[in-house]
C-alpha positions in Angstrom: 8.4 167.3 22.0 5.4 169.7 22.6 3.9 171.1 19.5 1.2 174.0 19.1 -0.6 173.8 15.7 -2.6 176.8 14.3 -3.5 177.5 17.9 -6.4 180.8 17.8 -7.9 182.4 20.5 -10.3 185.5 21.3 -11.3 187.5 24.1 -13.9 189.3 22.8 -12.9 191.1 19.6 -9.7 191.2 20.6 -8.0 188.5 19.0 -4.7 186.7 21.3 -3.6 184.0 18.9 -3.6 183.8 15.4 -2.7 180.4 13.9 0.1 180.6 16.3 2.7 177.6 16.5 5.0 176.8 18.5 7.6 173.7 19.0 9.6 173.0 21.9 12.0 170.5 21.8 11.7 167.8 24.7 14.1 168.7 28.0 14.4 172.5 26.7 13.9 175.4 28.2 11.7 178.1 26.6 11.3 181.9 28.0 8.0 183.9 27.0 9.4 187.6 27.4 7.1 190.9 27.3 4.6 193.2 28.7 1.3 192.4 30.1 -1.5 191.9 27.2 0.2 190.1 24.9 -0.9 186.5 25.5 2.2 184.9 27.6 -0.1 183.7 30.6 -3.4 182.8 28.2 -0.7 180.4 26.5 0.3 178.4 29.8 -3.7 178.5 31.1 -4.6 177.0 27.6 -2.0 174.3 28.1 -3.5 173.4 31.5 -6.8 173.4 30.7 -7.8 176.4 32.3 -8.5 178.3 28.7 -10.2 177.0 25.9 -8.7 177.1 22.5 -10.6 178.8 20.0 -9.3 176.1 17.1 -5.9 174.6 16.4 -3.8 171.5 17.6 -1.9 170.7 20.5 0.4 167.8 19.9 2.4 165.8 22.5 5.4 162.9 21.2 3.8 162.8 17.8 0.5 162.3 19.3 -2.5 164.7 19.2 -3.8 165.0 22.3 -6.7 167.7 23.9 -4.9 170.7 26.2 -6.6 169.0 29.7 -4.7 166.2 29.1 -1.7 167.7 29.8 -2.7 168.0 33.2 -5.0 165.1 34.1 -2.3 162.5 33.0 0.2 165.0 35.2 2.4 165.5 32.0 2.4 169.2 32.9 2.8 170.7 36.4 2.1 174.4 36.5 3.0 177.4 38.9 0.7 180.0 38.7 2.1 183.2 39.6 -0.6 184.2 42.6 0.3 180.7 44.0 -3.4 178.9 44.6 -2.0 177.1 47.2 -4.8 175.5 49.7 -5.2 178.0 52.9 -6.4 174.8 55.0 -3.8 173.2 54.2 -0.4 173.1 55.8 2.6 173.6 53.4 3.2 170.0 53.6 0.1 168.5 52.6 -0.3 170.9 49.8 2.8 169.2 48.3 1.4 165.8 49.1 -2.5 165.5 48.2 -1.6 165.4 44.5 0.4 162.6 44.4 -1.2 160.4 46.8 -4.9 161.4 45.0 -3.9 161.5 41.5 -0.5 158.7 41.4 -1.2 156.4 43.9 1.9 157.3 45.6 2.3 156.2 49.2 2.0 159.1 52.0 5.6 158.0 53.2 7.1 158.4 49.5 5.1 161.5 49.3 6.2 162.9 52.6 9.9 162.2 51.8 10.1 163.5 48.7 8.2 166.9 49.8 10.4 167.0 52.7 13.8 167.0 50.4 12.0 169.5 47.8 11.7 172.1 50.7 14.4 171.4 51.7 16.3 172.5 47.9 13.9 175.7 48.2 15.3 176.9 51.5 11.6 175.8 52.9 12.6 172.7 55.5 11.3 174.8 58.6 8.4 175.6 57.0 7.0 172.5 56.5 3.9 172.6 58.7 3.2 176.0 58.3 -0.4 177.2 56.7 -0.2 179.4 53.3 -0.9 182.6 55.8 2.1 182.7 57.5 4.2 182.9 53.9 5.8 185.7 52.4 5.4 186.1 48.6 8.2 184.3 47.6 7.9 181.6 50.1 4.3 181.0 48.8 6.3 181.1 45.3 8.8 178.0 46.3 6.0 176.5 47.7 3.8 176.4 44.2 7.3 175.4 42.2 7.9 172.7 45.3 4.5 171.2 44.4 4.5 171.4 40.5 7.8 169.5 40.8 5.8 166.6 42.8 4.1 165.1 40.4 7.3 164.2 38.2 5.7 166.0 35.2 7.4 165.7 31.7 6.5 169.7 31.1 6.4 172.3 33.8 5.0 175.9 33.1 5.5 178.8 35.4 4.0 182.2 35.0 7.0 184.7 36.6 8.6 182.6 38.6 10.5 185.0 40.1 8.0 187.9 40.3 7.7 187.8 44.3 11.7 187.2 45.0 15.0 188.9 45.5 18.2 188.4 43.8 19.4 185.6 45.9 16.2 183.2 45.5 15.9 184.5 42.1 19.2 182.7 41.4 18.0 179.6 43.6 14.9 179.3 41.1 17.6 179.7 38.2 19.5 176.6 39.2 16.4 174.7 39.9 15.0 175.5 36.2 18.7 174.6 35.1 18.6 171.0 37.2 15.3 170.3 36.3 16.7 171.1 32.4 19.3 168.3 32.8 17.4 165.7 34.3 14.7 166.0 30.8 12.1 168.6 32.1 10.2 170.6 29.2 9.7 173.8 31.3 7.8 177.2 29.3 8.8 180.3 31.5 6.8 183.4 31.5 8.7 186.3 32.8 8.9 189.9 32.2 12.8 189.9 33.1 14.7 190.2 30.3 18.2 188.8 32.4 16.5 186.0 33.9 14.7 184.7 30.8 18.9 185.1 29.2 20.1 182.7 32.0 17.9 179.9 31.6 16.2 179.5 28.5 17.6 177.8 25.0 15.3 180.1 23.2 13.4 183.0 23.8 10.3 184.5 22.1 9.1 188.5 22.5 5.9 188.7 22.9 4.2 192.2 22.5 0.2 193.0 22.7 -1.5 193.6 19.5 
């Protein structure tokens, strides 16, 4: 169970959070529904470290722990929505480097395991490819393809399905939905009503201030 305590956060003046909390039950899905400016993306960054919180609590299991942690003990995967996958690297190594680096797992686990996650993401031919040569939505598998490496208890994405059409839409749907049954937390952002409706087991609106 994830747990946000009291959470605050500024930009400025403008004030984001507000002793916000939040609790997500472990292996559900939550959506994050809205317009632009009203927090949705800050929320995930915070939970990866990449935004400090202002003051507040986030709590993992019970257990207090500090937002970074999330991602340096690779309880959290995330997929940012403008990808930040490595140009020098070929689709297959970005999958790869974290989980040989950061878990100790062996290239051949690594390779075999990246290899059957591009394949479930329509991506098997693409496998030595560089980031260039993508399309948007490829670039988008990709991103989800490597969050998923790392086995993480929580995975966040920021519109998942911003960059696709219908058909891979529905592709990343069952993916969310799989990765719901096996125990995955997952937080979606998303600006699509339909989508956020088809895999979440609860939804908050979030509007600017």
């Amino acid at each position: 169970m994830l747990e946000l305590n009291n959470i605050s956060k500024k930009f400025g003046q403008k004030v984001i959070f507000d002793q916000f909390n939040l609790v997500i039950p472990e292996g559900k899905v939550l959506s994050l529904v809205g317009p632009s400016g009203g927090g949705k993306t800050t929320l995930l960054r915070m939970l990866a470290g990449l935004e400090k919180i202002d003051s507040g609590q986030v709590v993992y299991n019970g257990q207090a722990v500090s937002a970074d942690h999330l991602q340096t003990e690779n309880l959290l995967g995330f997929v940012f929505q403008d990808f930040q996958l490595f140009p020098h690297l070929s689709v297959l190594d970005n999958l790869t480097l974290s989980p040989v680096k950061t878990m100790n797992m062996s290239k051949e686990e690594a390779l075999k395991k990246a290899k059957n996650l591009l394949e479930r993401l329509g991506l098997g031919e693409h496998a030595d490819v560089y980031p260039y040569s993508l399309s948007g939505g490829q670039k988008q598998r990709v991103a989800l393809a490597r969050a998923m490496m790392i086995d993480p208890k929580i995975i966040g994405y920021d519109e998942p399905t911003s960059a696709l059409d219908p058909e891979l839409r529905q592709e990343v749907e069952k993916l969310i939905l799989q990765n719901r049954e096996t125990g995955i937390t997952q937080i979606v952002v998303t600006h699509d009503m339909q989508f956020a409706e088809n895999i979440s087991d609860q939804i908050i609106k979030v509007n600017p201030k």
